[in-house]
N, C-alpha and C positions, 0 to 999 in steps of 0.2 A: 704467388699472385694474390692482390688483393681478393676480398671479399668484395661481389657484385653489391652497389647498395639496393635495399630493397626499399618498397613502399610506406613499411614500419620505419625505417630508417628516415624518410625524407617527414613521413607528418612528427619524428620526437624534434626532428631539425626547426617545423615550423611550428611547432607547438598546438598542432589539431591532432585531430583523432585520426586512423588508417580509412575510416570509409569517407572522413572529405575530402583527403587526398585522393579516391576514388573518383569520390565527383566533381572535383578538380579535372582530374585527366578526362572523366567523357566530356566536358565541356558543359556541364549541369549549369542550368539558371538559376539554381539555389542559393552554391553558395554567393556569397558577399565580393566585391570586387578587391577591397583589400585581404581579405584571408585570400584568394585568388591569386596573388601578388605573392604571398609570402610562403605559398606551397613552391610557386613557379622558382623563387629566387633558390628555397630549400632545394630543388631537385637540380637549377644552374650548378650551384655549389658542392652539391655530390657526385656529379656526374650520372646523375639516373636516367635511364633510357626506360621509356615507356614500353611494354612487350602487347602492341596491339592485338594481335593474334590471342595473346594467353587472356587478354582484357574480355576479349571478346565471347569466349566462350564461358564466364560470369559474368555477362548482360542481363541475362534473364530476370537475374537475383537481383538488379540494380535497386535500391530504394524501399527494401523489404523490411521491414521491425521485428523483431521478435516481443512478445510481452507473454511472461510463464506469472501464472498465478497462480497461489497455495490452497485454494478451494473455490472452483468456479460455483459448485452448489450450492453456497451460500448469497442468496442474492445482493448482499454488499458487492462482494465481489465480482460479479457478474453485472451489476449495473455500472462498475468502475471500467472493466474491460470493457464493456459494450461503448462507453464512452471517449476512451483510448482508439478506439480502431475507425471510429466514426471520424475523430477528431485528425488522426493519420491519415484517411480516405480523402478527406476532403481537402487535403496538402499534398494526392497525387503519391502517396505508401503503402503499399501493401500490408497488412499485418497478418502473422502466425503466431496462435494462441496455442497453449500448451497449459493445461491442468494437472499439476504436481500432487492434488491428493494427500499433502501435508507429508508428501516420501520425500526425504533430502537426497535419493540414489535417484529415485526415476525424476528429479529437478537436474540432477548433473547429464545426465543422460537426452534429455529435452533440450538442454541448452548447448550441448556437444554438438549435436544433431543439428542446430540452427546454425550453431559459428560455421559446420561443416558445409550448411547451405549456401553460407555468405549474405547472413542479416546484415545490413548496416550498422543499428547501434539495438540496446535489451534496455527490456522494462521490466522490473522482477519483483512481485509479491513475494519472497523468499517461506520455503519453507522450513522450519526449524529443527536444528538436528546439526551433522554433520555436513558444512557447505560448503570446506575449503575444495573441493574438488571442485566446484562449480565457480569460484570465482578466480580461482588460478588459472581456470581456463579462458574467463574472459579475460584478463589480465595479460594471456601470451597473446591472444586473440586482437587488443589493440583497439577494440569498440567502445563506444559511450555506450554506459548503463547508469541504470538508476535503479537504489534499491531503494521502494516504495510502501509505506504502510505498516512495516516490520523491518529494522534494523539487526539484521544479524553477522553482520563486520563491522568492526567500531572503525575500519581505516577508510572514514566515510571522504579521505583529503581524495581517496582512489578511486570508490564506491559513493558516490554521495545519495544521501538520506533525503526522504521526503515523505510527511504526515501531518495528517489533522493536530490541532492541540487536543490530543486525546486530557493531560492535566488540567485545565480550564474547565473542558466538555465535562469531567465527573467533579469537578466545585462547583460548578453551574446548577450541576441538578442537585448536588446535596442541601446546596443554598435554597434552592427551590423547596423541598422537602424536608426541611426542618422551619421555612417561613410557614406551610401549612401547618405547622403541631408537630411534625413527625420527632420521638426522641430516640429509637432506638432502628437506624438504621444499619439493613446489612446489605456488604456488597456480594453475586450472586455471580457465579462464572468466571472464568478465565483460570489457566495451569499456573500452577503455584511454579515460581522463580523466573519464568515469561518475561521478556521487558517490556510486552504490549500488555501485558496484565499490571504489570509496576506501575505503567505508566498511565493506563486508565484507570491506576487505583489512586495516584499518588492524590488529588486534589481534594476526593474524600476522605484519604487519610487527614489531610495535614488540616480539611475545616474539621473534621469531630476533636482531633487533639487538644486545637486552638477553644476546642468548646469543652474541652473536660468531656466529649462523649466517647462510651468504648465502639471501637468498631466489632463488625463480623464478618469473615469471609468465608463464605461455603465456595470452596473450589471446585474446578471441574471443568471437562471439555464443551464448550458454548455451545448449547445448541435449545431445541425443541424438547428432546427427551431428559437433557440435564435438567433443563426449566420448570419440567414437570416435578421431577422428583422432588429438585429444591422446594418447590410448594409443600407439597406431604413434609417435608424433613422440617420445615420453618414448622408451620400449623404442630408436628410435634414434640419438637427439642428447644424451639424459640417462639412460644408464642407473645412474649414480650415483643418482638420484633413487629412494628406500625408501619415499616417503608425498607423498598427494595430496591437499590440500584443495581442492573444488568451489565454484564461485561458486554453484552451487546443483545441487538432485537430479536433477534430467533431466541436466546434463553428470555429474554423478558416474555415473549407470547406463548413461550411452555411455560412458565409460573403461571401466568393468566390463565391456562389450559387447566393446568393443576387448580386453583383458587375454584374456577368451576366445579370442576369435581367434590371440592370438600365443599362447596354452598357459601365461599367466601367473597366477601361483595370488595369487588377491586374498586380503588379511588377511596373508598370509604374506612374498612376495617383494613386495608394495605393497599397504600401507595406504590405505587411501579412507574419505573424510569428507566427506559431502552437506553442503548446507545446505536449510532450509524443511521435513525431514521429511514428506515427502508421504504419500500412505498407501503407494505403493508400495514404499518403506522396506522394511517389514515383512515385504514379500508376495515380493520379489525372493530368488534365491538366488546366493549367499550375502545376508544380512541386511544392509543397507546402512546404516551410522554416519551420522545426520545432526544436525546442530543446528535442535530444534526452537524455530520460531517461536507456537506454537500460534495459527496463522491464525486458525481457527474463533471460539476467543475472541476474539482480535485482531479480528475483524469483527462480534460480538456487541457491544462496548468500543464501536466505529465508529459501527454503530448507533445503542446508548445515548448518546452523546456527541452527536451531531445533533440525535437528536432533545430532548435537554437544552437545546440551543442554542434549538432554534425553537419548543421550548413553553414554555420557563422563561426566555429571554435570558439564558442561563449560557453564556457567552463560553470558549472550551475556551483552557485555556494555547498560547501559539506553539507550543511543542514537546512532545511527546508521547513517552515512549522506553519499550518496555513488555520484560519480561522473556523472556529463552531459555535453556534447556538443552541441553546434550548428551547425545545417546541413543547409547550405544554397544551396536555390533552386531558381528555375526561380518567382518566388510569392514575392521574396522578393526583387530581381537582377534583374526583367527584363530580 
């Protein structure tokens, strides 16, 4: 006897994803009237019989998201989710957030847990390390996902990518900081071989080369307490060093913390330059220079783009690369 076709069966036939043939079958206002057409002719063609009863008992789950982020602690991150779930709510979706902790086991496990609940489609800050578990499960799973922020499968035709121009955002500010005077810039955070560290360094790599300047990178995990030390370690191993570019703002506002400490006047005797623009930016004294990503948007975008996938089968390009500025502040201008 044949094999019963199943619901994975009829969206590979119509070329959408398993949750709009979902909402295809409740009769959903969402999707579009011709993807609507082209699920119905796919299940004519297979002979699929809709099992209301089995439907009916994953109603509850109807129109849920899942979005797992790799460090909600960091307020980047948490003003990007915040803006994700706002932006889903007001399009009538549910969202379950899940904090991975930068663990790639407790990220497979979180996202096990959601396919098991019957999210519609994933929105995944990934975290780094070992991830093939987690995306072979979406993968049999049959959802739109989006990995966001961090590229950590290059089969972005499967997984597609989507990021600030992190390369722009750090030639932006080195441009910036060597138009002040600055001649011996170093860059300040982020784990050495990272692709989000390659890729927020690549733009100050390639302006100091093109300048004959040597660069410097003190590595290390971004944060507050990294940001600290880096100060003490500059003030004694490089004091040559006049400007600081940050692998992002929580280390830019531990150097400032450190500079404190040694009685060193930021803006003046060193230059600092965040990246992500948090809101604390603004609120810090002296004003902290950062390159903004505009998150908020960037997760409103997110949003919009999923949900275009799972109600319309509008397939999001592999890569994704959305605009940044430079905000200069008294940290970097004195």
């Amino acid at each position: 006897m044949d094999k019963r076709p199943t619901i994975i069966d009829v969206a590979t036939r119509a070329g959408v994803s398993k949750s709009t043939v979902s909402l295809v079958l409740q009769n959903s206002p969402l999707v579009k009237a011709e993807t609507r057409e082209d699920v119905r002719r796919a299940m004519a063609a297979l002979g699929y019989v809709y099992n209301r009863t089995a439907a009916n008992l994953r109603s509850a789950n109807a129109g849920l998201i899942g979005l797992v982020i790799n460090d909600l602690r960091n307020p980047f991150f948490t003003e990007f989710a915040t803006s994700v779930q706002m932006a889903l709510s007001a399009r009538g979706y549910a969202t379950v957030i899940a904090n991975t902790d930068e663990d790639p086991a407790l990220q497979a496990q979180v996202v096990g847990a959601m396919l098991e609940h019957g999210v519609s489609a994933l929105i995944v800050s990934p975290a780094y390390g070992e991830v093939a578990a987690t995306f072979e499960a979406i993968a049999r799973a049959n959802v739109p996902v989006l990995q966001v922020l961090r590229r950590v499968v290059e089969d972005t035709a499967s997984f597609p990518f989507a990021a600030p121009d992190y390369p722009t955002g750090s030639r932006l500010a080195t441009e910036h900081l060597l138009a002040l005077g600055a001649r011996r810039i170093a860059f300040v955070g982020g784990i050495e071989g990272r692709a989000v560290t390659r890729l927020r360094m690549s733009g100050y790599l390639d302006l100091l080369a093109a300048r004959d300047l040597p660069p410097l990178h003190l590595p290390g995990r971004p944060g507050r307490d990294f940001g600290r030390q880096a100060a003490q370690r500059l003030a004694e191993e490089h004091p040559a060093v006049d400007a600081v570019l940050c692998f992002n703002d929580l280390t830019a506002l531990g150097v400032m913390t450190g500079c404190a400490e040694l009685g060193r006047a930021v803006g003046r005797t060193l230059r600092i330059v965040g990246f992500d623009d948090i809101e604390d930016c603004a609120q810090v004294y002296p004003t902290l220079s950062s390159v903004r990503c505009d998150i908020a948007g960037f997760g409103r975008q997110m949003a919009e783009t999923v949900l275009e996938w799972l109600e319309e089968g509008r397939r999001p390009a592999p890569e994704t690369v959305t605009p940044v500025m430079l905000i200069p502040r008294a940290s970097s201008q004195g």
